[in-house]
C-alpha positions as CSV (number, residue, x, y, z in Angstrom):
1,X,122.5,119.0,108.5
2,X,121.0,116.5,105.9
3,X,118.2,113.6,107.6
4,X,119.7,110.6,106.7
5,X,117.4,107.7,105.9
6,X,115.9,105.5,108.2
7,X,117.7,102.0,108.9
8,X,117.3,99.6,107.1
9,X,114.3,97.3,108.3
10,X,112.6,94.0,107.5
11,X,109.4,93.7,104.8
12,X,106.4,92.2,105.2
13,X,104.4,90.9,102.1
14,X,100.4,91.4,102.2
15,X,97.7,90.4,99.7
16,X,95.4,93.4,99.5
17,X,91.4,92.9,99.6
18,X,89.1,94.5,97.1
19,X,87.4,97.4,98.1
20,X,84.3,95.9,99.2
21,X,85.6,92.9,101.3
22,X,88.2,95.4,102.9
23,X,85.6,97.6,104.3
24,X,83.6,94.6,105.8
25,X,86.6,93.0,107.3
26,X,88.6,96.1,108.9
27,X,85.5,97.3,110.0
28,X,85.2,94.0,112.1
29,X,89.0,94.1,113.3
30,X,88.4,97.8,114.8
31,X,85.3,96.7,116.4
32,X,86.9,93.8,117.7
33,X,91.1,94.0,117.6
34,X,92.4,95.7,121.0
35,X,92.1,99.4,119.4
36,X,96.0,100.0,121.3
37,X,97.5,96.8,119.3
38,X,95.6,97.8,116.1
39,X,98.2,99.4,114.5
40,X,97.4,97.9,110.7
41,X,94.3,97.6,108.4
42,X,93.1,94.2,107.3
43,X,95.3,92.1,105.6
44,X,96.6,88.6,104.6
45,X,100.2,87.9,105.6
46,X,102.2,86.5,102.9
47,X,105.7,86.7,104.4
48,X,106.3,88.0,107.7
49,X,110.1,89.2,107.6
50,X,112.0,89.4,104.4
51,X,115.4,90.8,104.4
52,X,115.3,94.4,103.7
53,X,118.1,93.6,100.8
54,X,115.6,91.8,99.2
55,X,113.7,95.4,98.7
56,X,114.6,95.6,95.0
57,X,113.9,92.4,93.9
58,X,110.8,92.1,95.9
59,X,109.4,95.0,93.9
60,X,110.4,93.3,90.7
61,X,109.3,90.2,91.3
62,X,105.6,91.2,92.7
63,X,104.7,93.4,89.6
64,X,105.7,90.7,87.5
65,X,103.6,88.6,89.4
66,X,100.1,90.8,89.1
67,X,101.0,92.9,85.8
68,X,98.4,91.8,83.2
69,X,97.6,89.1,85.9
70,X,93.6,88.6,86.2
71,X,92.9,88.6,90.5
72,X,93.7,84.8,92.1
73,X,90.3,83.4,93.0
74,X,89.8,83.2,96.9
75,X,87.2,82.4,99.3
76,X,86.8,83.0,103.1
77,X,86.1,79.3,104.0
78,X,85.6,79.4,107.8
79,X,86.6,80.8,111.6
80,X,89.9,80.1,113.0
81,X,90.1,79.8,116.5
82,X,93.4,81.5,117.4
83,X,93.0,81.0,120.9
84,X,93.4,84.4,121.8
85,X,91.3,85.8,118.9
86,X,89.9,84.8,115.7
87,X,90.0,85.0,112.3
88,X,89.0,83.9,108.8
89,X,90.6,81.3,106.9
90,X,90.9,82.0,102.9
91,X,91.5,79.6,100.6
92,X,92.8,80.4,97.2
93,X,95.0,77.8,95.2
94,X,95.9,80.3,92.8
95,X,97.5,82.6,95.6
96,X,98.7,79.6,97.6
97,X,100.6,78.8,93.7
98,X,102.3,82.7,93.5
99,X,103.4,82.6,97.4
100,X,105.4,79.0,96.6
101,X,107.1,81.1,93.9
102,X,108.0,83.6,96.1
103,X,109.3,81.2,98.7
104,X,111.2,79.2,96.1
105,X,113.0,82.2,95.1
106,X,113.7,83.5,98.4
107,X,114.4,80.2,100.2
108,X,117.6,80.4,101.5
109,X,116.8,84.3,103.1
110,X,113.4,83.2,104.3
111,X,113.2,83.1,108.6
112,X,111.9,80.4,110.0
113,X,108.4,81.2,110.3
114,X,108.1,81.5,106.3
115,X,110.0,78.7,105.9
116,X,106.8,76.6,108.1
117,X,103.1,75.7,106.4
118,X,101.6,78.8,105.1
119,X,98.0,79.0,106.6
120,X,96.2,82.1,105.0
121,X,93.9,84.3,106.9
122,X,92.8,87.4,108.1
123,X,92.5,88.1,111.3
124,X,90.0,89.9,112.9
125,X,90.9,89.7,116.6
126,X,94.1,89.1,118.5
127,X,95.8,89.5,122.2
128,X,92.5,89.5,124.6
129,X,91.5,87.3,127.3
130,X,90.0,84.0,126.1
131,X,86.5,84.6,127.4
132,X,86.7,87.5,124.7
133,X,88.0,85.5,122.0
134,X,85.4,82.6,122.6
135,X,82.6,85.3,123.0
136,X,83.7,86.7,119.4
137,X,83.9,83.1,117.8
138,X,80.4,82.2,119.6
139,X,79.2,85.0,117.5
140,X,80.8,84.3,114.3
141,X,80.3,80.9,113.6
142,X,76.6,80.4,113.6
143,X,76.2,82.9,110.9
144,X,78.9,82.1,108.9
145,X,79.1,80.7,105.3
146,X,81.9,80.9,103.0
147,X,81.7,83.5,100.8
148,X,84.2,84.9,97.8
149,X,86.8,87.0,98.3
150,X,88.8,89.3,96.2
151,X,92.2,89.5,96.4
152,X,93.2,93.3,94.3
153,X,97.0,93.4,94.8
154,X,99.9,92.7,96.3
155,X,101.8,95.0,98.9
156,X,105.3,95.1,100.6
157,X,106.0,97.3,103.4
158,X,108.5,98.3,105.9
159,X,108.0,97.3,109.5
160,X,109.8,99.6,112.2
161,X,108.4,98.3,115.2
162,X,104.7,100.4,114.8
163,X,102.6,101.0,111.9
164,X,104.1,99.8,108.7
165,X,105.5,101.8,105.9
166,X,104.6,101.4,102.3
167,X,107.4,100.1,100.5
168,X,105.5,99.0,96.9
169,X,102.0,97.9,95.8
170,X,101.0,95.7,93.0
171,X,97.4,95.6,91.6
172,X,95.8,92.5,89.4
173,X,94.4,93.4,86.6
């Protein structure tokens, strides 16, 4: 008897962190993320459900986007409350400019929730009690200053409902 591959499931699209801003900001979600809910590193959501028929095209159309490609400029620019957590905004034209691509081409596939205002951030806490999340923001805010951020790549993966699988990654150059 043969394993037969898994069903067929729908992909997420992440912008990966450099090296550096990575470590800073997963080490702030595992301090501060529910460690039972934190089932994926750092990231910055892109799209949130693409169809998985979209698989080969996606892969296409992400190293073309980042092959040759110097990194978009980004910035952390402030704390999101997300009322049951919080997180950092990022602002990045240039990104903002190769996700309206990707929507354009995908429109008529794209759910609802990629079809609404994009709003790029990562987020560093998520699914507590309020008094947590307003305890975590407290502590944020007064030390914060926007800072740069480097944005190394592009990722899709699989999501099945726990961790997600790696389905391709795409670095800048």
């Amino acid at each position: 008897m043969t394993a037969s591959a898994p069903p067929p499931a729908p992909l997420i699209v992440t912008a990966l962190f450099g090296a550096e801003d990575f470590a800073f900001l997963d080490g702030l979600r595992r301090r501060h993320y529910p460690a039972e809910r934190n089932q994926v590193p750092a990231h910055c959501t892109l799209f949130h459900h693409l169809s998985p028929q979209l698989a080969g095209e996606l892969k296409q159309r992400l190293s073309a986007a980042t092959r040759g490609q110097r990194a978009p400029s980004a910035a952390m620019a402030g704390v999101i409350d997300l009322g049951a957590g919080a997180a950092f905004r990022i602002v990045s034209e240039e990104l903002e400019a190769l996700r309206a691509d990707l929507a354009e081409a995908f429109a008529p596939m794209l759910m609802p929730l990629d079809r609404a205002g994009w709003r790029p951030h990562v987020t560093i806490q998520n699914k507590v009690e309020r008094r947590d999340a307003k305890a975590l923001l407290d502590a944020l805010r007064p030390g914060f200053a926007p800072r740069p951020l480097r944005i190394a790549g592009l990722a899709s993966w699989w999501y099945r409902g726990g961790p997600w699988e790696a389905h391709s990654r795409h670095m800048f150059a």
